[in-house]
C-alpha positions, 0 to 999 in steps of 0.5 A: 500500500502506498503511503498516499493511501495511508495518508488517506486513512489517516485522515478519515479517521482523524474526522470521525474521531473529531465527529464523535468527539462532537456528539459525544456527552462528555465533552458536555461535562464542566466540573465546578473547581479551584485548584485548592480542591476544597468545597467551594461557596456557601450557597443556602442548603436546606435538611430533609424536614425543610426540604419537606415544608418547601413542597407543601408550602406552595399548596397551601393559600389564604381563604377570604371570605366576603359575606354580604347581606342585609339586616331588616327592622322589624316594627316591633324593635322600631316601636320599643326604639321610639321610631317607628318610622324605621319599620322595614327599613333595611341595613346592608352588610359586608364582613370579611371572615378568613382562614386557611385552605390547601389544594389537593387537585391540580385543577383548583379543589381545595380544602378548608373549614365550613365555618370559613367558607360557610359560617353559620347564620348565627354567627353571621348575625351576631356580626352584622349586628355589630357593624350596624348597632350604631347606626340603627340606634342612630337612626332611631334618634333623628326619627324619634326626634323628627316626630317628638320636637319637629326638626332633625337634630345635628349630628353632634346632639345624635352623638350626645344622645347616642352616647346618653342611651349607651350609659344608661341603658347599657352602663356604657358597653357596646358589647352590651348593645350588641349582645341586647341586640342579638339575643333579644331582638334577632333571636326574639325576631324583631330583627331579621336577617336576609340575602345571605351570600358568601363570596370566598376567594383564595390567595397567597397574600394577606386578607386584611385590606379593603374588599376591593384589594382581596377580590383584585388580588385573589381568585373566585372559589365557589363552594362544591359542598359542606355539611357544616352547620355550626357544629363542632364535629367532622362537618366543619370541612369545605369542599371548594373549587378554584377555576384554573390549572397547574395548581401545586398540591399537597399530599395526603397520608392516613391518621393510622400511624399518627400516635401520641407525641408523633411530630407534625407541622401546621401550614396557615395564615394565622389572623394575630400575624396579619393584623401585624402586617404594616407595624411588626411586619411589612406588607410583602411578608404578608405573603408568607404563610406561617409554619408552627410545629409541636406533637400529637398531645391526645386523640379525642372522638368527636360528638358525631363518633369521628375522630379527632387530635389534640395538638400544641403546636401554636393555632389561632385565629386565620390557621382555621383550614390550614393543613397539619403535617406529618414529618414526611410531608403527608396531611394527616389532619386539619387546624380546626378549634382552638380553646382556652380558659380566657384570653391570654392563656394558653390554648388547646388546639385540634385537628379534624382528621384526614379520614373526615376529609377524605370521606368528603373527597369521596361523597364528591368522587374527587381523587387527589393527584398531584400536578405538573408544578408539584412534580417541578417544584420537587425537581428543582428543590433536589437539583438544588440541594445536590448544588447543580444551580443551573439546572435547578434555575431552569427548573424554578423557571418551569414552575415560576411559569406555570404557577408564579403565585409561589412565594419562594420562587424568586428567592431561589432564582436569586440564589442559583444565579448568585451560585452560578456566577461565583462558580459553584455549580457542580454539574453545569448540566446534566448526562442523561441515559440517551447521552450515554446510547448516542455516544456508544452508538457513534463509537460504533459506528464510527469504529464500523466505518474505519473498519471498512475503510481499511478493508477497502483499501487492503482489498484494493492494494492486493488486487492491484499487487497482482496486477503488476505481478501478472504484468510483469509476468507477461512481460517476461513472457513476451521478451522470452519468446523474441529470443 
């Protein structure tokens, strides 16, 4: 063989090792290193039990609930007031109720408490009471003043007056009032109470505020079904629906294994932290939700047979709907009641359990999944704990996308770009299975190629060797025969 044709080879070969190397997964590998070899940055970690709250976090949502309706004088009350002329006259009503919820669905069911979704009529009035006190009695004044003196008195005797009724009557307590009012009045039906309408709405910031900032900032959720009627049994549960998709979810595990002083983890925005919003705390931590831990103090059976735990980790107010944790994440019951002796002692705190919810789920034939951004959300939480920042930034950014109202997102985000631009990445991307396949694949291939090349080459030299020797065979021949 000539030295042209090994040229040749030589150079084929050359080509398809620059091919491979191309298409080969390897040369996509960067390793993160300083010559030193140490570890390096100090990139934010989280443990197993974080790790665990960060993924349910996402699911869980505020539950605002914007009741309205109307409270009608009836000419009983008006003629005791003095005023009969505000017989029939009606007074209209909106009250803000809020609590906790949780998705359990990627395509918006969620769950909550009846007596946040859907409180009972009772308590209703015993509010709206309250927010119309004043101005009934007020009312009662100018009229009973128009008819007796012949002229509408100013504002300030209405404030006298008013204040003279309150004293006397009432040894100067509103509460007093309200509770007359109540007990009396709207139980005796002197008072009655109409056009009754829940409007929930669930968002991831804080419900305190104007109505028009819950209903700007929130999302409609209608109530599928509830069977709460003022009990304080396993009927306190809401179903509710949110229109939408993409949803984060948590997941729900079983009471069985739940024993005494089993750890959990209580997700919800309790009211005593949101009335601190703009004081203690400003307006964008509202957004976060509060997480309290503590164990598993007693089980109780409820009234109704179903069961039920007591807890001390810390609920109030707004935690109402708000799910309880087991250590592995799992819902294994519902911030429901808290009870204390009097204000400002300690409290006793229960859960209605998982098995109550589920058996609403259910009635209602809805089977919890969990979603795309949960699954994302996982992802990216792992790729980060294992420091591969920029995969984990792609991933944050496929949640961020698909449900941008997680309030952790963006701090993530920061965090993977501060670490990659410091160098800390420890896999800048990702080898996966079919990398590793296309690589032997072209190995192969390539392996094929130059194999047949050779044997070309080889059979091509030795047919022309034989040739030039069958050539020069007849050339002797030939000279042979002039002799």
């Amino acid at each position: 063989m000539k030295k042209s044709a090994f040229k040749y080879i030589s150079k084929v070969f050359v080509s398809l090792i620059c091919i491979l190397y191309i298409f080969l997964p390897i040369n996509n590998i960067v390793y993160a290193q300083d010559n030193s070899g140490e570890v390096l940055g100090d990139a934010t970690t989280f443990t197993d039990s974080q790790k665990t709250l960060l993924l349910a976090k996402p699911a869980v949502v505020q539950v605002s609930n914007i009741i309205t309706g109307q409270i009608v004088i009836q000419a009983t009350l008006a003629n005791s007031l003095g005023a009969p002329g505000i017989a029939g006259m009606y007074y209209e009503f909106t009250l803000g109720f809020g609590g906790s919820g949780f998705f359990i669905t990627d395509n918006g069911y969620l769950i909550t408490n009846g007596h946040v979704a859907q409180p009972d009529n009772d308590i209703i009035a015993y509010y709206a009471i309250a927010q119309l006190a004043e101005s009934i009695y007020r009312d009662a004044i100018i009229i009973m003043w128009e008819n007796t003196y012949g002229y509408t008195p100013t504002e300030s005797e209405v404030d006298a007056a008013f204040d003279i009724i309150l004293n006397q009557t009432y040894g100067g307590s509103f509460e007093a009032m309200v509770n007359d009012l109540y007990s009396t009045d709207y139980r005796g039906g002197n008072l009655k109470m109409e056009s009754v309408k829940n409007n929930n709405f669930i968002q991831t910031g804080a419900v305190s505020g104007t109505e028009k900032v819950v209903k700007e900032l929130g999302k409609a959720a209608n109530v599928i079904d509830t069977l709460y009627d003022g009990d304080f049994d396993s009927s306190d549960i809401a179903l509710l629906k949110v229109e939408g998709a993409n949803f984060p979810t948590v997941e729900l595990g079983s009471s069985q294994n739940v024993q005494i002083g089993s750890e959990l983890y209580v997700i919800g925005y309790p009211g005593v932290v949101d009335q601190a919003t703009g004081y203690f705390t400003d307006v964008e931590s509202s957004l976060e939700p509060t997480i309290t831990k503590g164990i598993i103090s007693a089980k109780k059976t409820l009234v109704d047979g179903t069961e039920a735990f007591q807890t001390d980790a810390a609920i109030s107010g707004g935690n109402s709907g708000g799910p309880a944790l087991d250590s592995n994440g799992k819902v294994i019951g519902m911030a429901t009641w808290t009870i204390s002796e009097y204000e400002g002692v300690e409290s006793y705190n229960f859960l209605i359990s998982i098995e109550s919810i589920q058996k609403l789920l259910s009635k209602n034939n809805i089977t919890p999944n969990e979603g795309l951004t949960s699954k994302k959300w996982e992802e990216a939480l792992n790729e980060y704990s294992n420091k591969c920042y920029t995969n984990a930034k792609k991933k944050f950014e496929e949640t961020k996308n698909l449900y941008p109202d997680n309030v952790d997102v963006e701090d993530f985000l920061t965090k993977c770009q501060t670490a990659i631009d410091k160098g800390e990445d420890k896999c800048l991307s990702k080898i996966e299975p079919w990398m590793y396949m296309l690589g032997a694949v072209c190995c192969g291939l390539g392996f094929l190629v130059f194999i047949i090349i050779v044997f070309v080459f080889i059979i091509k030299g030795k047919k022309k060797k034989d040739s030039n020797v069958s050539s020069e065979v007849k050339k002797e021949a030939k000279e042979e025969s002039k002799k």
